[in-house]
CHARMM-style PDB file with segment names, atoms N, HN, CA, C and O in Angstrom:
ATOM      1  N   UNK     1       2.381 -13.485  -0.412  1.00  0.00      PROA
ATOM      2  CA  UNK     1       1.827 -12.545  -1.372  1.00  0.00      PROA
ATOM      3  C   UNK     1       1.987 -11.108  -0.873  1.00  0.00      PROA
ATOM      4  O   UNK     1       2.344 -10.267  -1.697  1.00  0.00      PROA
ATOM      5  N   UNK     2       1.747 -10.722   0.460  1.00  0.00      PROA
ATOM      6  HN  UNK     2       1.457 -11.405   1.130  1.00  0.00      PROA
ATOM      7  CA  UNK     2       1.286  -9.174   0.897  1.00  0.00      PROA
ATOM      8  C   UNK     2       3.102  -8.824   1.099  1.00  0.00      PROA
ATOM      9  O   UNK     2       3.434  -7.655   1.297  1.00  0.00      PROA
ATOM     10  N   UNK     3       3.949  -9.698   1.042  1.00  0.00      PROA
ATOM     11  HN  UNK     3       3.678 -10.647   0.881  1.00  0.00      PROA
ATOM     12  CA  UNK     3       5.551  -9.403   1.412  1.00  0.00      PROA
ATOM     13  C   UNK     3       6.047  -9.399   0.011  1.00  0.00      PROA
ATOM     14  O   UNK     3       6.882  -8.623  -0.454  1.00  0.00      PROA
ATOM     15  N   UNK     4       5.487 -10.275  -0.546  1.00  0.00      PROA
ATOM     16  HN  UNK     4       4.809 -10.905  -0.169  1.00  0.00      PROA
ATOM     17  CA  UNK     4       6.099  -9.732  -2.557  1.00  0.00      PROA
ATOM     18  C   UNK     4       5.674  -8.600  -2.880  1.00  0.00      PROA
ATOM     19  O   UNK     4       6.487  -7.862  -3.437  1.00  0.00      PROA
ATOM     20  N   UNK     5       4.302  -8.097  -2.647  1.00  0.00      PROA
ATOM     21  HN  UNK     5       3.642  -8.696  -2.194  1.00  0.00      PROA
ATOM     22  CA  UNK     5       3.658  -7.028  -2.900  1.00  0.00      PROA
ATOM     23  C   UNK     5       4.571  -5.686  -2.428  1.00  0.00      PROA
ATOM     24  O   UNK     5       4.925  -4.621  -2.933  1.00  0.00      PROA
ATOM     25  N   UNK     6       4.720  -6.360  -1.218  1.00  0.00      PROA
ATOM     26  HN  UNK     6       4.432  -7.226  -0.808  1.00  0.00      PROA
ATOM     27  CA  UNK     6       5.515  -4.468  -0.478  1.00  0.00      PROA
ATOM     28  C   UNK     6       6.817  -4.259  -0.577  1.00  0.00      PROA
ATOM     29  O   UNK     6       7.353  -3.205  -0.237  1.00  0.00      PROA
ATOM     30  N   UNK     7       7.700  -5.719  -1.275  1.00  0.00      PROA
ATOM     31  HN  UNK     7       7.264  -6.576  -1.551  1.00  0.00      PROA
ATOM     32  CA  UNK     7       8.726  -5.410  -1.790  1.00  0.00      PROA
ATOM     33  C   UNK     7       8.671  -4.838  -3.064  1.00  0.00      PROA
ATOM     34  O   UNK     7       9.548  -4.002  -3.282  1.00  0.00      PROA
ATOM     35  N   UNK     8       7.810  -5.082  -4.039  1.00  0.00      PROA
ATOM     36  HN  UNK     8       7.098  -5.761  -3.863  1.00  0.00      PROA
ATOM     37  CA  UNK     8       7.485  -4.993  -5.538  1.00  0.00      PROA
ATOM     38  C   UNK     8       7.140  -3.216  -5.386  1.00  0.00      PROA
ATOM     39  O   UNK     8       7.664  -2.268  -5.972  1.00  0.00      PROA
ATOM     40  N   UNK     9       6.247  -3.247  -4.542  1.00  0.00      PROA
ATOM     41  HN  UNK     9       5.821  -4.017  -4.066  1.00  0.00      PROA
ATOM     42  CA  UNK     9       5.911  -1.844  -4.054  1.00  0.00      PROA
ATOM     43  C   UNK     9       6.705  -0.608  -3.895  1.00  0.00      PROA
ATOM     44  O   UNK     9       6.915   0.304  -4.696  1.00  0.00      PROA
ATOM     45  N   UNK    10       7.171  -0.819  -2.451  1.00  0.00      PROA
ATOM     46  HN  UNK    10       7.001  -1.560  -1.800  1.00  0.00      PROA
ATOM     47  CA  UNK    10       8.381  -0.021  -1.852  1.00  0.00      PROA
ATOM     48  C   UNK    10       9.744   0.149  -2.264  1.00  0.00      PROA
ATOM     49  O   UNK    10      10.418   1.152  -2.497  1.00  0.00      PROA
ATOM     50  N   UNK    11      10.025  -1.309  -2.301  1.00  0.00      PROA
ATOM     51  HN  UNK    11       9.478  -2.124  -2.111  1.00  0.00      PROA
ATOM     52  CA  UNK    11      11.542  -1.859  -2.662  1.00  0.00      PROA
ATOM     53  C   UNK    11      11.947  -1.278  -3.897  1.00  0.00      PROA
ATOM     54  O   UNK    11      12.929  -0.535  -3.890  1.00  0.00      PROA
ATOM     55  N   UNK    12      11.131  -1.584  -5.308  1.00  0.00      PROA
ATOM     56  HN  UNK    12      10.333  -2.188  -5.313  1.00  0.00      PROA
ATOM     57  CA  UNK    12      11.333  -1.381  -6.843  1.00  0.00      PROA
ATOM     58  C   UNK    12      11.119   0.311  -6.910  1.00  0.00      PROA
ATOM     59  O   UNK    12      11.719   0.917  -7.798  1.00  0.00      PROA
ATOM     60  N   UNK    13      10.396   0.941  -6.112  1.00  0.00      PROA
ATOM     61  HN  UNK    13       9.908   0.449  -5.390  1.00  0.00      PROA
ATOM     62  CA  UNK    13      10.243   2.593  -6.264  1.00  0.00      PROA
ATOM     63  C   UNK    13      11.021   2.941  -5.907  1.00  0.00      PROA
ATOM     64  O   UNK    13      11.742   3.805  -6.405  1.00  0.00      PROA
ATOM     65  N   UNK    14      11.212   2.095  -4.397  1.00  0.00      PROA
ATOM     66  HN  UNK    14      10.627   1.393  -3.993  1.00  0.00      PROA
ATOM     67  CA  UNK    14      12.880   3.254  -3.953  1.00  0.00      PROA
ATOM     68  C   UNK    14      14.143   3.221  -4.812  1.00  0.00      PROA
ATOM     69  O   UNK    14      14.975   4.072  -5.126  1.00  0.00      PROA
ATOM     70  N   UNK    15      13.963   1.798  -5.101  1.00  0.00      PROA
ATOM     71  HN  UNK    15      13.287   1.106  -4.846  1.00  0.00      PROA
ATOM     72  CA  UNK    15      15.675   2.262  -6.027  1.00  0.00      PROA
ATOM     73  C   UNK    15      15.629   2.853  -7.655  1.00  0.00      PROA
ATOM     74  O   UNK    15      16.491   3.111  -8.495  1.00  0.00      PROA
ATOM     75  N   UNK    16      14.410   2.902  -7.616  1.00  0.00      PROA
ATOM     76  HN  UNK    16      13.710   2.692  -6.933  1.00  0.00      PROA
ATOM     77  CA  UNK    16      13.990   3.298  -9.242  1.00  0.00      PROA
ATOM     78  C   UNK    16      14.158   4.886  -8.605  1.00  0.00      PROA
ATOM     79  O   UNK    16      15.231   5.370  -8.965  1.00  0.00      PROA
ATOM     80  N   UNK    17      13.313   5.842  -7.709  1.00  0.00      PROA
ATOM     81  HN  UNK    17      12.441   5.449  -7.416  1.00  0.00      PROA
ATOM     82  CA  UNK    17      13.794   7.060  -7.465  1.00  0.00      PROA
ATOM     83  C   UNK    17      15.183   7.417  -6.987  1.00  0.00      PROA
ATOM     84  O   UNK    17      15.802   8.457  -7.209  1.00  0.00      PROA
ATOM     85  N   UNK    18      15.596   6.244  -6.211  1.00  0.00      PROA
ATOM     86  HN  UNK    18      15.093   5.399  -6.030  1.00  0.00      PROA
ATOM     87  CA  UNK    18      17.440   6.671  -6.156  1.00  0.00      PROA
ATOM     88  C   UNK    18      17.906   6.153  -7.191  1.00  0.00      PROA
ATOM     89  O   UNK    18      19.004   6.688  -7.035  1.00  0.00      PROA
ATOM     90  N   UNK    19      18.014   5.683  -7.947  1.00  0.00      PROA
ATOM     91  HN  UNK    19      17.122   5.248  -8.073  1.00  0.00      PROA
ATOM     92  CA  UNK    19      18.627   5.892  -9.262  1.00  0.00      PROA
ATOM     93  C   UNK    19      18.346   6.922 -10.132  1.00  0.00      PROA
ATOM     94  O   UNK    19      19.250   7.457 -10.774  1.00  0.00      PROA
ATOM     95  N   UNK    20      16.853   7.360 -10.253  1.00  0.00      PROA
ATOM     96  HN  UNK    20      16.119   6.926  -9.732  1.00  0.00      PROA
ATOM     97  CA  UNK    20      16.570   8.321 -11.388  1.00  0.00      PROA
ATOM     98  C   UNK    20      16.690   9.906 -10.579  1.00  0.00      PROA
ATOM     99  O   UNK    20      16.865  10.946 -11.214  1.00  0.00      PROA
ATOM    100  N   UNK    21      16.583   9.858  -9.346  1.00  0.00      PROA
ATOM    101  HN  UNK    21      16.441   9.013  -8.830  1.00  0.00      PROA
ATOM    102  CA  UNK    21      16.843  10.985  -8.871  1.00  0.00      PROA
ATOM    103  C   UNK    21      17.908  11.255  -7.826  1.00  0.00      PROA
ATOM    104  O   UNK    21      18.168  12.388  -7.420  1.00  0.00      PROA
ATOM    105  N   UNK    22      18.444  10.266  -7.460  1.00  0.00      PROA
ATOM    106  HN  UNK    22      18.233   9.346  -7.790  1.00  0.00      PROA
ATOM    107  CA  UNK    22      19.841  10.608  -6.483  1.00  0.00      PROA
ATOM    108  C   UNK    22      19.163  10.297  -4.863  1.00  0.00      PROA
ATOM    109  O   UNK    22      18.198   9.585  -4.583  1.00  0.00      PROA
ATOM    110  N   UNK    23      19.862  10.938  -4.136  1.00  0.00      PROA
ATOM    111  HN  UNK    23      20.646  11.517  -4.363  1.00  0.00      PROA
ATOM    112  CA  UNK    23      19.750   9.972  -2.939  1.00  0.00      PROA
ATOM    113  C   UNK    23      19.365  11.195  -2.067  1.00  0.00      PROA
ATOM    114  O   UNK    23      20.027  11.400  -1.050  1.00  0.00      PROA
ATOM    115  N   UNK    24      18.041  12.265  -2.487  1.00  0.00      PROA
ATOM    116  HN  UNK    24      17.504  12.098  -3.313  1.00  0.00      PROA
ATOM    117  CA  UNK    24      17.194  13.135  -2.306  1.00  0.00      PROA
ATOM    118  C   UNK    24      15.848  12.927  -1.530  1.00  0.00      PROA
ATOM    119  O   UNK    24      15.166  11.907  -1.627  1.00  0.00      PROA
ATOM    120  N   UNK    25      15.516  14.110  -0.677  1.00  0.00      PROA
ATOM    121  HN  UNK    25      16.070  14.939  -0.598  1.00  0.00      PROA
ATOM    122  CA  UNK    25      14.534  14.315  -0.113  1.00  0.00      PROA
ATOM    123  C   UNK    25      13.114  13.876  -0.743  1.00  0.00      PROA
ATOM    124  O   UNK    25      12.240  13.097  -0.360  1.00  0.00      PROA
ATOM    125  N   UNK    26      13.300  14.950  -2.200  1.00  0.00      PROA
ATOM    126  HN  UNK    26      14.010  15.582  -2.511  1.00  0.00      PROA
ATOM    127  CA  UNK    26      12.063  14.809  -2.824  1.00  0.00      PROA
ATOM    128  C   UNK    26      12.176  13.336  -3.435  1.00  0.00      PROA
ATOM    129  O   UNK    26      11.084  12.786  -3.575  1.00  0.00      PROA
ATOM    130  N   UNK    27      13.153  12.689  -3.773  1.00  0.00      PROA
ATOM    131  HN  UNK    27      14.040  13.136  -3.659  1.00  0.00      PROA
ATOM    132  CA  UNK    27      13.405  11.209  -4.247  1.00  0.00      PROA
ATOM    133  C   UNK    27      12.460  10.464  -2.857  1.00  0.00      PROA
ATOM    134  O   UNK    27      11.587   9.597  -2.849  1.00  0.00      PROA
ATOM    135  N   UNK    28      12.877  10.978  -2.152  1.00  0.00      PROA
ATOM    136  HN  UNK    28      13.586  11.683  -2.158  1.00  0.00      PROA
ATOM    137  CA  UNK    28      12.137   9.967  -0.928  1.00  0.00      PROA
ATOM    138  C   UNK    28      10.556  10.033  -0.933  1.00  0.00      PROA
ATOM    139  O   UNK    28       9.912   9.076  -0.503  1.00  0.00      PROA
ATOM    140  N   UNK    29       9.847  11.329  -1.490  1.00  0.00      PROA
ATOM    141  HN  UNK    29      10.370  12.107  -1.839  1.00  0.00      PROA
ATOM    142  CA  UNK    29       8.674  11.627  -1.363  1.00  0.00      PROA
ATOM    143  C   UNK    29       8.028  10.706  -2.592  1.00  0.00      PROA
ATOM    144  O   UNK    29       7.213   9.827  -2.309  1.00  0.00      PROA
ATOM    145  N   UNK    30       8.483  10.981  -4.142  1.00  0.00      PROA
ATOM    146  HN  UNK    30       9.144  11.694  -4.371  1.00  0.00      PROA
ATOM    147  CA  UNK    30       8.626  10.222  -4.874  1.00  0.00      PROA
ATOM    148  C   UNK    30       7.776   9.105  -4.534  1.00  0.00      PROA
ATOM    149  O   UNK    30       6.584   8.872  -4.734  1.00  0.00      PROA
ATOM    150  N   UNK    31       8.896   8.353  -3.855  1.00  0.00      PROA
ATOM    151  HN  UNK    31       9.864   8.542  -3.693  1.00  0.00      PROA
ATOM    152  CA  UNK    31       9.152   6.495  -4.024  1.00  0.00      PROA
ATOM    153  C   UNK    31       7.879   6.578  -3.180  1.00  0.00      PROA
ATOM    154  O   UNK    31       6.749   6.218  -3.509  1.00  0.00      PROA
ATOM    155  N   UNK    32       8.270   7.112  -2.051  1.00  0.00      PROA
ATOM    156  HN  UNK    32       9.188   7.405  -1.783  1.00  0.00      PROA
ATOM    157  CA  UNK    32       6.968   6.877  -0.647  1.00  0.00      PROA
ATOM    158  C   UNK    32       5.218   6.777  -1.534  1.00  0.00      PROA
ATOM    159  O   UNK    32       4.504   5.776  -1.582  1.00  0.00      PROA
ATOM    160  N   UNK    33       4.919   8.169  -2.145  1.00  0.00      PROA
ATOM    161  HN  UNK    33       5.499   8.983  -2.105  1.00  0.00      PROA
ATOM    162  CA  UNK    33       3.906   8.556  -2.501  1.00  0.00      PROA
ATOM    163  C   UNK    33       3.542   7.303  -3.991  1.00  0.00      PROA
ATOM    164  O   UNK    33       2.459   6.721  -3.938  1.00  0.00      PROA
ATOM    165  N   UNK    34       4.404   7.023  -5.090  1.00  0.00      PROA
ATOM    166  HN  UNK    34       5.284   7.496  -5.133  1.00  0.00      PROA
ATOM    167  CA  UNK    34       3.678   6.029  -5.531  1.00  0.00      PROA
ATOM    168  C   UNK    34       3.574   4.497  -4.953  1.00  0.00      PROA
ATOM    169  O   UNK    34       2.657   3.678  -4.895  1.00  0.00      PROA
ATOM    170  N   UNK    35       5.350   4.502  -4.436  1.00  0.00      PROA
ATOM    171  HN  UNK    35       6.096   5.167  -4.483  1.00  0.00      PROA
ATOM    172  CA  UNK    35       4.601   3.352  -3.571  1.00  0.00      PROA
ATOM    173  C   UNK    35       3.960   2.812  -2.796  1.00  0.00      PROA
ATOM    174  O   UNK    35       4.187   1.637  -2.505  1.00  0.00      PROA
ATOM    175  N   UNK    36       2.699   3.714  -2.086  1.00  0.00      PROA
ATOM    176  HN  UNK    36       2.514   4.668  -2.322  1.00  0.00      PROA
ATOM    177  CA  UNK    36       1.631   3.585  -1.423  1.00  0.00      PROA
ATOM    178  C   UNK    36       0.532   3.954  -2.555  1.00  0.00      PROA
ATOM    179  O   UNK    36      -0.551   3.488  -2.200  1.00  0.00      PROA
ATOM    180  N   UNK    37       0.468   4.418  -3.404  1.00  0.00      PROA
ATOM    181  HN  UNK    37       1.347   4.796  -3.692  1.00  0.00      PROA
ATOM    182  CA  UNK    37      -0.383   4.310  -4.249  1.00  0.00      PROA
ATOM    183  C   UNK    37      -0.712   2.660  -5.280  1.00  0.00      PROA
ATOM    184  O   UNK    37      -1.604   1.938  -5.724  1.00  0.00      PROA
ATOM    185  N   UNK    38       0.538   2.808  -5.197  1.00  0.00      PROA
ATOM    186  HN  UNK    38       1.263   3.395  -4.836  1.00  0.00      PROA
ATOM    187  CA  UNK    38       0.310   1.206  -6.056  1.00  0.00      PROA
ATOM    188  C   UNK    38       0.032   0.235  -5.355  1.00  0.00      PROA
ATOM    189  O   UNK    38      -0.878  -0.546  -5.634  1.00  0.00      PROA
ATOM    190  N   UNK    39       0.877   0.127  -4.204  1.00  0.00      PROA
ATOM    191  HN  UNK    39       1.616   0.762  -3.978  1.00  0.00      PROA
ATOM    192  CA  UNK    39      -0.128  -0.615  -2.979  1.00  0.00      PROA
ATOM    193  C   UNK    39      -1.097  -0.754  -2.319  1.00  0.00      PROA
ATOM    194  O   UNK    39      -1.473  -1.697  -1.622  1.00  0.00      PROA
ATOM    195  N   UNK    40      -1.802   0.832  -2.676  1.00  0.00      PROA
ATOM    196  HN  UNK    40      -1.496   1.598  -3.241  1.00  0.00      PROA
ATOM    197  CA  UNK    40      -3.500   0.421  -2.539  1.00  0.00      PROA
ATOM    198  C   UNK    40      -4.079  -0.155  -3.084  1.00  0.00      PROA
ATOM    199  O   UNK    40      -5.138  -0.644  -2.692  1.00  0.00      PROA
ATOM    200  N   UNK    41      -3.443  -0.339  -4.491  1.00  0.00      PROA
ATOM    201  HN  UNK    41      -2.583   0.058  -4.809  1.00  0.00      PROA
ATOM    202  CA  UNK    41      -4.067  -0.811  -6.003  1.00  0.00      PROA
ATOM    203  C   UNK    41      -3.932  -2.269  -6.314  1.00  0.00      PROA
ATOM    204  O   UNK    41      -4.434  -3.020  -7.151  1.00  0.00      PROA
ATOM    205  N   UNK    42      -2.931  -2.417  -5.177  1.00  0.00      PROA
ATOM    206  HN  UNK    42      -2.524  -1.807  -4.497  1.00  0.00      PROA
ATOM    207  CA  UNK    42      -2.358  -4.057  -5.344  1.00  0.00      PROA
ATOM    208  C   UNK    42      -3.468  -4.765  -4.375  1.00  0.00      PROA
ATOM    209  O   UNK    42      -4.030  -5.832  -4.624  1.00  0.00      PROA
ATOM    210  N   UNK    43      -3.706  -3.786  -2.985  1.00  0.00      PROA
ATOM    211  HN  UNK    43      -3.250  -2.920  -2.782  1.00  0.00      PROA
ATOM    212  CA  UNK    43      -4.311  -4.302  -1.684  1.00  0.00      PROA
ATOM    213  C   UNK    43      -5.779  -4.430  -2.264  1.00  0.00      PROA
ATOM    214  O   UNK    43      -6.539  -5.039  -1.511  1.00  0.00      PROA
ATOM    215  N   UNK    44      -6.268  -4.031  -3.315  1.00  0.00      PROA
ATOM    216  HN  UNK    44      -5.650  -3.536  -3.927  1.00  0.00      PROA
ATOM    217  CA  UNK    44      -7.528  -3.548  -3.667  1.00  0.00      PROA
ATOM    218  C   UNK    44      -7.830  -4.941  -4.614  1.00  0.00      PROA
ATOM    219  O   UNK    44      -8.852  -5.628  -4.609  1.00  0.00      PROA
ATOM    220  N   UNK    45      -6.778  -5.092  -5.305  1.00  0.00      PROA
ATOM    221  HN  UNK    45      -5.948  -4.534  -5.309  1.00  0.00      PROA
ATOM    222  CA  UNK    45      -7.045  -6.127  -6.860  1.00  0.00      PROA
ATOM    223  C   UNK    45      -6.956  -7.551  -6.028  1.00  0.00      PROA
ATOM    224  O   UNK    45      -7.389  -8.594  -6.518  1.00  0.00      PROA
ATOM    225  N   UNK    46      -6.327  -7.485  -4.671  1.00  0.00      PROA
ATOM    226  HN  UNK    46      -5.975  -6.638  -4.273  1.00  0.00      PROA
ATOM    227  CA  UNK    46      -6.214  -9.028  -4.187  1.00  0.00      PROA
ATOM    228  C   UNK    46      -6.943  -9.222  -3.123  1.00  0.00      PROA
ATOM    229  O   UNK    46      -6.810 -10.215  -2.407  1.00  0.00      PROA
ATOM    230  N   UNK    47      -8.085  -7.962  -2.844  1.00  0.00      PROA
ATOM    231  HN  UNK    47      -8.192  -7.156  -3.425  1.00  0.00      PROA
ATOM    232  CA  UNK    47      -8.579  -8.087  -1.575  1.00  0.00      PROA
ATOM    233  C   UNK    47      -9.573  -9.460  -1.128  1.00  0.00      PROA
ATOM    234  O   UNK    47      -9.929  -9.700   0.025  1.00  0.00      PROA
ATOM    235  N   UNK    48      -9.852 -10.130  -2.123  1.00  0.00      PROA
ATOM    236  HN  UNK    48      -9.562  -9.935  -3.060  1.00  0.00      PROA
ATOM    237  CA  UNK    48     -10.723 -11.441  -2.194  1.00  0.00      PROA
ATOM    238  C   UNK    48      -9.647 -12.532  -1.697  1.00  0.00      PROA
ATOM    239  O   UNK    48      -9.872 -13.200  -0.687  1.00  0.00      PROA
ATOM    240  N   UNK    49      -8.328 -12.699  -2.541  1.00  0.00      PROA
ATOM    241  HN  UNK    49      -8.146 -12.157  -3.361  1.00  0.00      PROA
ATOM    242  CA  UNK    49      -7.545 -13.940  -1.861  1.00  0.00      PROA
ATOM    243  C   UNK    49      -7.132 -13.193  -0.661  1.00  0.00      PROA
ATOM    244  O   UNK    49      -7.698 -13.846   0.216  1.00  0.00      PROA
ATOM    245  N   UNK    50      -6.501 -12.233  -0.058  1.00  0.00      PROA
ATOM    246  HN  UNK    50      -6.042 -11.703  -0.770  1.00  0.00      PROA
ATOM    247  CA  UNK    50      -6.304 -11.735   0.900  1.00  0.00      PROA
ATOM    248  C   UNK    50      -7.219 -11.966   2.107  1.00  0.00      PROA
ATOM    249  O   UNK    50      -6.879 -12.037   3.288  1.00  0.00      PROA
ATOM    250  N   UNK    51      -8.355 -12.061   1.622  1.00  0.00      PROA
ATOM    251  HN  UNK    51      -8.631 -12.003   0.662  1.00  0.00      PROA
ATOM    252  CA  UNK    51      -9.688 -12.072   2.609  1.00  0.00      PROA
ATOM    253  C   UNK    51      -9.805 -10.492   3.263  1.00  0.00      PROA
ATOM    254  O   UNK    51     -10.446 -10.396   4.310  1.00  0.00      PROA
ATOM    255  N   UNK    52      -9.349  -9.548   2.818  1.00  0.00      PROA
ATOM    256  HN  UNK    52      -8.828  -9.626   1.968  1.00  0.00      PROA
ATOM    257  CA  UNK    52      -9.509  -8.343   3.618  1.00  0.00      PROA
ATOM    258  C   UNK    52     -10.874  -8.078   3.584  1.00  0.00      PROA
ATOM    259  O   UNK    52     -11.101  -7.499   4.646  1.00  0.00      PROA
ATOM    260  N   UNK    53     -12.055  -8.195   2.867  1.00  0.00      PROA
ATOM    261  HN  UNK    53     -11.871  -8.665   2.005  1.00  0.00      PROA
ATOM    262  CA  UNK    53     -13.698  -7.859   2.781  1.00  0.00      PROA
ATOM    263  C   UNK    53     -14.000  -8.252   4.105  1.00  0.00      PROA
ATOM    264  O   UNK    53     -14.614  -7.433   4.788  1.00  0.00      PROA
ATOM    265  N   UNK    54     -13.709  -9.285   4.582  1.00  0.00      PROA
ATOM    266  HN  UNK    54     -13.210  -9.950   4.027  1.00  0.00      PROA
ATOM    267  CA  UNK    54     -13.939  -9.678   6.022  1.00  0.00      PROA
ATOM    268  C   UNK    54     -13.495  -8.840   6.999  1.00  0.00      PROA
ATOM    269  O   UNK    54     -14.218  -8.466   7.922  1.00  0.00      PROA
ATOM    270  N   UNK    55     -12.073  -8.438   6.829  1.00  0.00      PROA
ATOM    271  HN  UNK    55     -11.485  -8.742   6.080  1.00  0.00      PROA
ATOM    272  CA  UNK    55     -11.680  -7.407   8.209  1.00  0.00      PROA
ATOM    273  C   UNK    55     -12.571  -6.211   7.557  1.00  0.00      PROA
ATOM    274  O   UNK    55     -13.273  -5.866   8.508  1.00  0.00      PROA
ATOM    275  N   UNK    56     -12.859  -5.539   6.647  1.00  0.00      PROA
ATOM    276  HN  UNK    56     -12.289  -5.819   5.875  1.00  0.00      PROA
ATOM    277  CA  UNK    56     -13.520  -4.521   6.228  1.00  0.00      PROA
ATOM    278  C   UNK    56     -14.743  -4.555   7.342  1.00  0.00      PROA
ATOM    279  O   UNK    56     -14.942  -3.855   8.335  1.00  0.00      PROA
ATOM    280  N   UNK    57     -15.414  -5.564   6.816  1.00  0.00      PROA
ATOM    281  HN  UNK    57     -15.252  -6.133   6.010  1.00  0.00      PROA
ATOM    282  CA  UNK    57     -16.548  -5.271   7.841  1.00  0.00      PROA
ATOM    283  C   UNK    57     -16.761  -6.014   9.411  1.00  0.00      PROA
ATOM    284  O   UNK    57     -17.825  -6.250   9.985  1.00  0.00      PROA
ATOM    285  N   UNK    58     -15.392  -6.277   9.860  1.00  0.00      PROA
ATOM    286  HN  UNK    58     -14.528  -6.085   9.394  1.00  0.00      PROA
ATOM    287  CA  UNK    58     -15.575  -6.433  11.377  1.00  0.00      PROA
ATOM    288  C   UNK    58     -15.141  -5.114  11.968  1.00  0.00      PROA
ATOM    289  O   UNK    58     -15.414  -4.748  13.111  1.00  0.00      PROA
ATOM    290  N   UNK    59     -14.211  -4.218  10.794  1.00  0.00      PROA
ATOM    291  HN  UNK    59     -13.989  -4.516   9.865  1.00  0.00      PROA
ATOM    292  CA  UNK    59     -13.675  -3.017  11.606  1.00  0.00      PROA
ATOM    293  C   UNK    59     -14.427  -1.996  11.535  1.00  0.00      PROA
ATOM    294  O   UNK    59     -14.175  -0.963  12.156  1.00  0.00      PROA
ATOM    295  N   UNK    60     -15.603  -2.165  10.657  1.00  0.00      PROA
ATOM    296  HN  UNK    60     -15.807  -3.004  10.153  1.00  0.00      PROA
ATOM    297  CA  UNK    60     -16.687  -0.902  10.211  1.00  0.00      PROA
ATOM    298  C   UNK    60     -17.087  -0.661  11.705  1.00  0.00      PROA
ATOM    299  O   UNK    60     -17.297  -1.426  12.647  1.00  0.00      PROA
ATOM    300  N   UNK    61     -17.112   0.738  11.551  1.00  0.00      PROA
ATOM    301  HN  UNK    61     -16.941   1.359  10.785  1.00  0.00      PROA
ATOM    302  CA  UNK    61     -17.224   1.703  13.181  1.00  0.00      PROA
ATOM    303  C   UNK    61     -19.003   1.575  12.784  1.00  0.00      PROA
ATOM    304  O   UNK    61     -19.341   2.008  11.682  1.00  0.00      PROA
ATOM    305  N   UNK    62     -20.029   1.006  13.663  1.00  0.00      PROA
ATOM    306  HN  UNK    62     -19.754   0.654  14.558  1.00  0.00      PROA
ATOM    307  CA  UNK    62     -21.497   1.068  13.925  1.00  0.00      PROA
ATOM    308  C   UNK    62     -21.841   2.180  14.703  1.00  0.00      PROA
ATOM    309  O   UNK    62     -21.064   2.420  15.628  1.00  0.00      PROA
ATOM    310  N   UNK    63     -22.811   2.925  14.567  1.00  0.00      PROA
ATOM    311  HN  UNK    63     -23.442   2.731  13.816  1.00  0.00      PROA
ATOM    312  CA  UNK    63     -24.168   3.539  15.880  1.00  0.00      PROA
ATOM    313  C   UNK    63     -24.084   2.908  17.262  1.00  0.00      PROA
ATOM    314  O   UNK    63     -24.776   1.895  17.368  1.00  0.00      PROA
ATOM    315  N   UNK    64     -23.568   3.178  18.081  1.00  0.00      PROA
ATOM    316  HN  UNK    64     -23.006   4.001  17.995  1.00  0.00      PROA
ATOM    317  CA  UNK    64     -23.418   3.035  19.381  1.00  0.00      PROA
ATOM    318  C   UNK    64     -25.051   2.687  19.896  1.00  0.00      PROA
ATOM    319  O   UNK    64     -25.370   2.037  20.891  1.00  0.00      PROA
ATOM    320  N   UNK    65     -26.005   3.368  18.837  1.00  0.00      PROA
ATOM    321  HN  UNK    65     -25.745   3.896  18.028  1.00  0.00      PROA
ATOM    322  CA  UNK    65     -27.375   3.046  19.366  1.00  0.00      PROA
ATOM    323  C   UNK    65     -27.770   1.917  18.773  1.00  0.00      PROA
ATOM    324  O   UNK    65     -28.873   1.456  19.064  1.00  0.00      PROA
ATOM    325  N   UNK    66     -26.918   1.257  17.816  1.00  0.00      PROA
ATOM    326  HN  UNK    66     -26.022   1.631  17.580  1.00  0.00      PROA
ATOM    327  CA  UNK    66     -27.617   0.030  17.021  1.00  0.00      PROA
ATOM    328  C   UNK    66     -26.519  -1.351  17.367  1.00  0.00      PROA
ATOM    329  O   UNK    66     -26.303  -2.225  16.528  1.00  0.00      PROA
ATOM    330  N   UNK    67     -25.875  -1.340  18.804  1.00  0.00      PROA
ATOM    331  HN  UNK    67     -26.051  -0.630  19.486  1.00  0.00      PROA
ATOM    332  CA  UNK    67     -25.340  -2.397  19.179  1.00  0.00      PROA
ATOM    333  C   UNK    67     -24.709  -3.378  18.268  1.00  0.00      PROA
ATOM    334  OT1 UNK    67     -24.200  -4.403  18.722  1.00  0.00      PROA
TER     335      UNK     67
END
């Protein structure tokens, strides 16, 4: 799933901006910038089968005073 996702993601933007814009700088910014946007959106809508809620809160930074 998370390797269909970042091809669907990355893969389909980049050649959609090198095609619609040529094989450009700002083409690169383009592809980069929605395809991390849509991949938050993807990482977000599957975060339950993914199980990411779990790493969410083992990586939550705590109070050093509340152990």
């Amino acid at each position: 799933l998370v390797a269909a996702m970042t091809v669907g993601c990355f893969g389909v933007t980049g050649m959609a901006a090198r095609a619609l814009l040529g094989q450009t700088l700002p083409a690169l910014a383009a592809a980069v910038t929605l395809g991390a946007a849509v991949y938050a959106a993807a990482l977000y809508l599957a975060r339950n089968r993914l199980e990411l809620t779990g790493i969410y809160s083992a990586l939550r930074l705590r109070p050093p005073w509340r152990g």
